[in-house]
C-alpha positions in Angstrom: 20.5 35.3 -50.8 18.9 32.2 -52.4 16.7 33.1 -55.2 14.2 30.0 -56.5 11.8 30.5 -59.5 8.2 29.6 -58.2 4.8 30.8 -58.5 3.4 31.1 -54.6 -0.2 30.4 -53.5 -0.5 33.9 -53.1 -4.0 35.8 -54.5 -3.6 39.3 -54.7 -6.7 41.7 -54.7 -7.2 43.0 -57.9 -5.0 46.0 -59.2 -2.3 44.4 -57.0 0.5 42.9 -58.7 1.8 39.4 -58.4 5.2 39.7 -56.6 8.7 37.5 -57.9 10.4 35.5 -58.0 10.6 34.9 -54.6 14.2 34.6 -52.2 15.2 33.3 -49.0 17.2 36.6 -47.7 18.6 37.2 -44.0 17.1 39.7 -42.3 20.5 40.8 -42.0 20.2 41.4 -45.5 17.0 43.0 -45.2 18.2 45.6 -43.0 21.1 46.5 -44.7 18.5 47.0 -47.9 16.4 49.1 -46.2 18.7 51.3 -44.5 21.3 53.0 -47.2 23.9 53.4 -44.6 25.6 52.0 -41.8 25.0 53.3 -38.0 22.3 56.7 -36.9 21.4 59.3 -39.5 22.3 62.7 -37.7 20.1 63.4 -34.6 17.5 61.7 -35.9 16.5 57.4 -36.3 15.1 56.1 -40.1 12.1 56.1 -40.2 10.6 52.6 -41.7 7.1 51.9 -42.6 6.0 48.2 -42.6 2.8 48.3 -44.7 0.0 45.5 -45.9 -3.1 44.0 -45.7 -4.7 43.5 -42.0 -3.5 40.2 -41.4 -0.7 39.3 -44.0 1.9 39.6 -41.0 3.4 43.2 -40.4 3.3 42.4 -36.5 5.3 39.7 -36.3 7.8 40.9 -39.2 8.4 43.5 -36.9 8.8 42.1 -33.8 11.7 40.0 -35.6 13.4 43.4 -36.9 13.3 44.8 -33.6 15.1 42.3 -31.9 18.0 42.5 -34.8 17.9 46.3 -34.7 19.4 47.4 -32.0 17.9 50.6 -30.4 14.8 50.6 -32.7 11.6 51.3 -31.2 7.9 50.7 -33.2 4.8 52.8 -33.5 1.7 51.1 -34.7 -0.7 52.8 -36.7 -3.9 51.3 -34.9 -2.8 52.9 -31.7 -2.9 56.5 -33.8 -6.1 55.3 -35.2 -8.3 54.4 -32.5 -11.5 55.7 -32.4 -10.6 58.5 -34.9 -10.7 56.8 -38.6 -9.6 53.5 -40.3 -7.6 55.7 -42.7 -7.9 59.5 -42.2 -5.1 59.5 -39.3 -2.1 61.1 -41.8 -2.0 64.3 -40.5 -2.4 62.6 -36.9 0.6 60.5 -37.6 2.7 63.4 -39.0 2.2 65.9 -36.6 2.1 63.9 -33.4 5.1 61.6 -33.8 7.0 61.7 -37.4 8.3 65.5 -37.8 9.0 65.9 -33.8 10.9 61.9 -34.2 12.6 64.1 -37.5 13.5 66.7 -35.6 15.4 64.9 -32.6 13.0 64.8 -29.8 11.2 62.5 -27.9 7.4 61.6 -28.6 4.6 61.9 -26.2 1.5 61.9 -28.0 -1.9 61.2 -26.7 -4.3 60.7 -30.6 -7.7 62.7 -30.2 -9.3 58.9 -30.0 -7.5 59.0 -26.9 -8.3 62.1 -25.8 -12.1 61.9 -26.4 -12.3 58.2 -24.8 -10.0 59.7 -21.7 -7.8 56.0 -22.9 -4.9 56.6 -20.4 -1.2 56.6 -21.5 0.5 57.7 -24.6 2.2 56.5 -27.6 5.7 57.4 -26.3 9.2 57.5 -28.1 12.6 58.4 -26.7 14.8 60.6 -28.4 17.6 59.4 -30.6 16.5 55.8 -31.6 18.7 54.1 -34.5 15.1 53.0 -36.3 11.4 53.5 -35.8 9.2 51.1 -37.9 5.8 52.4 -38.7 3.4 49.0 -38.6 0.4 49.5 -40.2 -1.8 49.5 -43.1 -1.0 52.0 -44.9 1.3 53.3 -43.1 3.7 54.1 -46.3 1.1 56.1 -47.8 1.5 58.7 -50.8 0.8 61.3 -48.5 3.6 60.7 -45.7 6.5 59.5 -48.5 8.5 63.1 -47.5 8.9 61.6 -44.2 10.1 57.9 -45.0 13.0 56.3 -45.6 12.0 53.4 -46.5 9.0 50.9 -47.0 8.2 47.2 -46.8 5.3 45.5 -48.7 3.7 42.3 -46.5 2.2 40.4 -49.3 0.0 37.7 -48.4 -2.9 35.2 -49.9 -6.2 37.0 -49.0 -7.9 34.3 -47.6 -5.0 33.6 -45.5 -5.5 36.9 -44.2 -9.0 37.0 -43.4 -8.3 33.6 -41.5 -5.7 35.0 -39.4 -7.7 38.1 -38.4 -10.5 35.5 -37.8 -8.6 33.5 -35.6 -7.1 36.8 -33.6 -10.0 38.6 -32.7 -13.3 36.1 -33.0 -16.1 35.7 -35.5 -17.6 38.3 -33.1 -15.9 40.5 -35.5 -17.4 39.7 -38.3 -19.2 42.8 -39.1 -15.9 45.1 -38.2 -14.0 43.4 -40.5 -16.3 43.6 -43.2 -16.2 47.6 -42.2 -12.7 47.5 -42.3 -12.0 45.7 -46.2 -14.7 48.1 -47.0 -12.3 50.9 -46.8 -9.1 49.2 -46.9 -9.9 47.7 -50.4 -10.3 50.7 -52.7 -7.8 52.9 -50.1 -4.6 50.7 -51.4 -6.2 50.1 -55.0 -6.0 54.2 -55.3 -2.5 54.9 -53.4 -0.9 51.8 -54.1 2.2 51.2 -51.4 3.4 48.3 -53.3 4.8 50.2 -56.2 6.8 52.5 -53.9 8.0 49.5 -51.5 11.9 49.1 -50.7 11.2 45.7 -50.1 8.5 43.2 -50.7 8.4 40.5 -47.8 6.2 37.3 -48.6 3.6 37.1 -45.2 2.8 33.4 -46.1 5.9 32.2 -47.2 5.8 29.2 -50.0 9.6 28.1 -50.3 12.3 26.4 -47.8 13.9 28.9 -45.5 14.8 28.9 -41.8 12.1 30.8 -40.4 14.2 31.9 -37.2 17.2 34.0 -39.1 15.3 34.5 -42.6 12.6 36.2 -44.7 11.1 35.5 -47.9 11.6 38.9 -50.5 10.7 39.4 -54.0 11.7 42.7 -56.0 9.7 45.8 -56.1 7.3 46.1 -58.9 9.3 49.1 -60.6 12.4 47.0 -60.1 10.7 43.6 -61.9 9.8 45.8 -64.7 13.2 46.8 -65.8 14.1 43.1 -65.9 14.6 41.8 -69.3 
């Protein structure tokens, strides 16, 4: 792990701490922080959230820790959102897919959004995965920490956010993501995943690092503290 001083063009909403100093890490590394122990827990995968801001990067963090995980699998929050509520989905994502993943078996849930819109398919999980990453904001939320093993923070500039979400889904969508900040705003103000994060991964990384085998981490806030 390379650590370098430096202050990032990062500009966190308010009530959200700055994160560093910031590291080139493997995700290698990563993955071994995130998981206290080699190989499966008992019957059951870890259960990983990967939290953030819409837009600071989540997706593509986890497609890169899938394809270095063997045997993980990924459940996205907006799937167990859709049509139902930007945020009230907890119990949804507890009872449909975390406790029966906890509990050894396989997941075949269909989210009432589903139901009521007749949206074919499923959000489906085999049975003894080695992870599951839960992508999604707030997705390490206060009220699921019993069933998590462990959290990433996705950091990233705010404007660089709204650009990317911009540039994925149109100007068309304008008014939805003005919905969306609406809620998401004072939501992670009041439950505040960054303080409880495992890991804090930069989503608009600022120093030199090979972007195919590495990520950019800072400390956890709690962590930072104790630093004299």
């Amino acid at each position: 792990m390379i650590e370098v001083e430096v202050t990032m063009d990062v500009k966190p909403e308010v009530g959200e701490p700055d994160a560093g100093p910031w590291q080139a890490e493997s995700l290698e590394g990563l993955v071994r922080r995130l998981l206290p122990a080699a190989g499966h827990r008992p019957n059951r995968p870890w259960i990983v959230a990967v939290d953030g801001r819409s837009g600071a990067g989540k997706t593509t963090l986890v497609e890169r820790l899938l394809a270095r995980v063997p045997d993980s699998d990924v459940v996205h929050t907006d799937d167990v959102a859709w049509h139902l509520s930007f945020f009230d989905w907890a119990d949804e994502l507890r009872d449909g897919v975390l406790e029966p993943l906890l509990q050894g078996e396989a997941v075949h849930y269909r989210p009432p959004g589903w139901v009521a819109r007749k949206r074919p398919g499923a959000i489906a999980l085999p049975a003894a995965r080695s992870v599951v990453w839960v992508e999604g904001s707030g997705s390490s939320r206060r009220a699921l920490s019993d069933l998590i093993d462990a959290s990433i923070w996705v950091q990233c500039d705010n404007l660089e956010a709204r650009r990317r979400l911009l540039a994925r889904d149109g100007q068309e969508e304008g008014d939805l993501h003005r919905e969306w900040e609406e809620q998401e705003i004072p939501f992670l103000l009041e439950d505040r995943p960054w303080a409880r994060a495992t890991a804090i991964v930069a989503g608009r990384p600022a120093i030199e690092h090979d972007p195919n085998t590495q990520v950019v981490t800072a400390q956890p806030a709690p962590a930072r503290a104790e630093i004299t």
